[in-house]
N, C-alpha and C positions, 0 to 999 in steps of 0.2 A: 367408870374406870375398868379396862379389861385386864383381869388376872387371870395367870397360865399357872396351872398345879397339875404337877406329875405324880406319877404313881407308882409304884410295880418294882422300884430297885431293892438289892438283898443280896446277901451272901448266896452265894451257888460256885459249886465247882467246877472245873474245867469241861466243856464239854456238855454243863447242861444251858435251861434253856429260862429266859426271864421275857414278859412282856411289860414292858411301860406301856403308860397314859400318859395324855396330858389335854384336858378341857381346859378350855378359853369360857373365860364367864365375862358378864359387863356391860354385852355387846348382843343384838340380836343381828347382827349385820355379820357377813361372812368374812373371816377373815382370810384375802387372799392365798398367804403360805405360812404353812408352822412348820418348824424344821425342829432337827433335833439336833442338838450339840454335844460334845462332851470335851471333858478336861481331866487330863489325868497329872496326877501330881508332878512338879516341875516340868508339865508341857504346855506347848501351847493350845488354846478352845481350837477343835477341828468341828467342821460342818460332817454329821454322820449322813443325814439324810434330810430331805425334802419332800412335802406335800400339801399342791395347790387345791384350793375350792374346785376346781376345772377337771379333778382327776390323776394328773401330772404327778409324777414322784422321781426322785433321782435319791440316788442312796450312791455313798463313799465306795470306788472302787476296791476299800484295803476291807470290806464289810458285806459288798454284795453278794456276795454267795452265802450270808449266812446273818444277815440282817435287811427286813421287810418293813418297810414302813405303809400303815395303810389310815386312808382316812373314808370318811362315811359319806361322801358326797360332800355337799358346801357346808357339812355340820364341823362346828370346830372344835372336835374332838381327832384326835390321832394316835394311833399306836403305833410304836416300835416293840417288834417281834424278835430276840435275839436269838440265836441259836448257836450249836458248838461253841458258847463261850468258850473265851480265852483269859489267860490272867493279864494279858495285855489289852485288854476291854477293859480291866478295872480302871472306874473315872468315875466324875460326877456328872450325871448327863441331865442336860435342861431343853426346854425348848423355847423356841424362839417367833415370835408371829411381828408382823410389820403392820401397823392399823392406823391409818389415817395420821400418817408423816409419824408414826412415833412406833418405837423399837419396844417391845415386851418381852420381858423373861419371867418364866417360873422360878421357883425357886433352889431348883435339881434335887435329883434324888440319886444317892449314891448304888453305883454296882460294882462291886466286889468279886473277881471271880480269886479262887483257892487254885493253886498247883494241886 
């Protein structure tokens, strides 16, 4: 069974800076993409960012300039790097991997940013 657990969310103020995790356990087999999601209260889950076993990343235009997503080759571990939070980041952010026809989520970990 592969389980996604994240890590790294927390209160921070506008302007600073938080790195999540999130390893994929269960599986010695790579999992082709882990993304990362978020959801912030009364909205809807937005794709933030992207990263294939291959190297590939795509990260949310309203986020690139100040959110990295990076992963360690075909190891299925991934970070997201945030930086000049905003309190408009504040969500629960999870991530997401697709493994042999079947959809995995972590559990999310909440980010909080402060005015």
């Amino acid at each position: 069974q592969v389980q996604l657990v994240e890590s790294g969310g927390g209160l921070v103020q506008a302007g600073g800076s938080l790195r999540l995790s999130c390893a994929a356990s269960g599986t010695s087999f790579s999992i082709n993409t882990i993304d990362w999601y978020r959801q912030a209260p009364g909205k809807q889950r937005e794709l933030v960012a992207s990263a294939t076993s291959g190297g590939r990343t795509n990260t949310a235009d309203s986020v690139k300039d100040r959110f990295t997503i990076s992963r360690l080759g075909a190891k299925n571990t991934v970070y997201l790097q945030m930086n000049n939070l905003k309190p408009d980041d504040t969500a629960v952010y999870s991530c997401h991997g697709y493994f042999l026809g079947r959809d995995y989520w972590g559990q999310g970990t909440q980010v909080t940013v402060s005015s």
